[in-house]
C-alpha positions in Angstrom: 106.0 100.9 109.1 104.1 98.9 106.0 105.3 98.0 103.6 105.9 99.1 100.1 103.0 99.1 98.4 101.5 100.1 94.4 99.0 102.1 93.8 97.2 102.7 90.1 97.1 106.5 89.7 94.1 106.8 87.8 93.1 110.6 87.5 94.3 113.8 87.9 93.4 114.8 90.9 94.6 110.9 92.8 97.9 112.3 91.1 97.6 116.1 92.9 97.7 114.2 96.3 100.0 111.5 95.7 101.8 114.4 94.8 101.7 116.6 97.0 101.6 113.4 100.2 105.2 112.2 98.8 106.3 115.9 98.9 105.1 116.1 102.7 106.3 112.4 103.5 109.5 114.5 106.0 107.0 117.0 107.1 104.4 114.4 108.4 107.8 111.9 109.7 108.4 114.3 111.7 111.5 115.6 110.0 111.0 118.5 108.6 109.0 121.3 110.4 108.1 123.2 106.8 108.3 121.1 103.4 111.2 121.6 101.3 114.0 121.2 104.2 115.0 117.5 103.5 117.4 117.7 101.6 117.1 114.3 99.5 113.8 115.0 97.9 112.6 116.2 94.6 110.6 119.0 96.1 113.8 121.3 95.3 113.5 120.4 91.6 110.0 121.8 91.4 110.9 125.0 93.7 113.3 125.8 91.4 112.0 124.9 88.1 115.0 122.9 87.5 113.9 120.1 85.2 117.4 119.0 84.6 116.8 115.4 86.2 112.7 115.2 86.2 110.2 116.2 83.9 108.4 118.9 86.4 106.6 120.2 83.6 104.1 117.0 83.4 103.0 117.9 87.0 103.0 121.8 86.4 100.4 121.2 83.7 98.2 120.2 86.4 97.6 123.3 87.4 97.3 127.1 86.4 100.6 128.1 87.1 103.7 127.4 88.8 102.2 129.3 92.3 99.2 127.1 92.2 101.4 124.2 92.5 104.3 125.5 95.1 101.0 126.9 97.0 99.5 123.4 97.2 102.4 121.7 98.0 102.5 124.2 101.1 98.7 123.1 102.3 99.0 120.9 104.5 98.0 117.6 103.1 95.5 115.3 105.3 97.5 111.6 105.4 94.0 110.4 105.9 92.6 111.9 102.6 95.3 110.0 100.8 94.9 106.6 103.0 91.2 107.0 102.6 91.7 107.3 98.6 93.8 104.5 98.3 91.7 102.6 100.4 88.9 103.0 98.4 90.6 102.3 95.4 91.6 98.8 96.9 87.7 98.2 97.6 86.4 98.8 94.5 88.8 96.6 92.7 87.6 93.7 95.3 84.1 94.4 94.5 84.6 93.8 90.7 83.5 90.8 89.5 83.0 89.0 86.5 79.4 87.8 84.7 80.0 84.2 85.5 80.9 84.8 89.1 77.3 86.4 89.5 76.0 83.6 87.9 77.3 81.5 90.0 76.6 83.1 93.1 72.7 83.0 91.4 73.0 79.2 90.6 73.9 78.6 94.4 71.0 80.7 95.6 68.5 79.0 93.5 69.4 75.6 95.0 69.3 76.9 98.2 65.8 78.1 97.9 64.4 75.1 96.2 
């Protein structure tokens, strides 16, 4: 297993499928066979419109209605498609770089060449 790891959750649809793969975590462990079994996770609160202890409503604005949501929750989520998210994520932020380290990358390239 790896370890803990956080992500920046930068748009909407990043937040569907976090949403949706923490939701499916048991299903795709191996301990549940449909979601909403295990009993210790939030995915009750949002069957049941119970927002006594979370604030379901931020995620139900996400989409049209409250059977758009339960109906994503219940497709099957590809762990790839949120591995492959959050990988990409992590390479774009390693690709930023700032204007002087270009420039220094260009000052090393000119001495090279001359």
């Amino acid at each position: 297993q790896e370890r803990y790891k956080s992500e920046p959750v930068e748009d909407i649809e990043y937040l569907k499928i976090v949403f949706r793969y923490i939701h499916q975590n048991p299903l795709h462990a191996g301990i549940e066979k449909v979601p909403g079994v295990y009993p210790w996770s939030s995915y009750h609160d949002y069957a049941n419109q119970d927002d006594s202890f979370i604030d379901i409503e931020r995620i139900f604005d996400l989409f049209q209605n409250y059977q758009e949501c339960m109906t994503y929750l219940h497709t099957l989520s590809d762990k790839m498609e949120y591995l492959t998210r959050m990988r990409w994520k992590s390479f774009r932020r390693k690709l930023t770089v700032n204007h002087q380290q270009i420039f220094n990358v260009w000052d090393s390239l000119k001495e090279i060449s001359t």
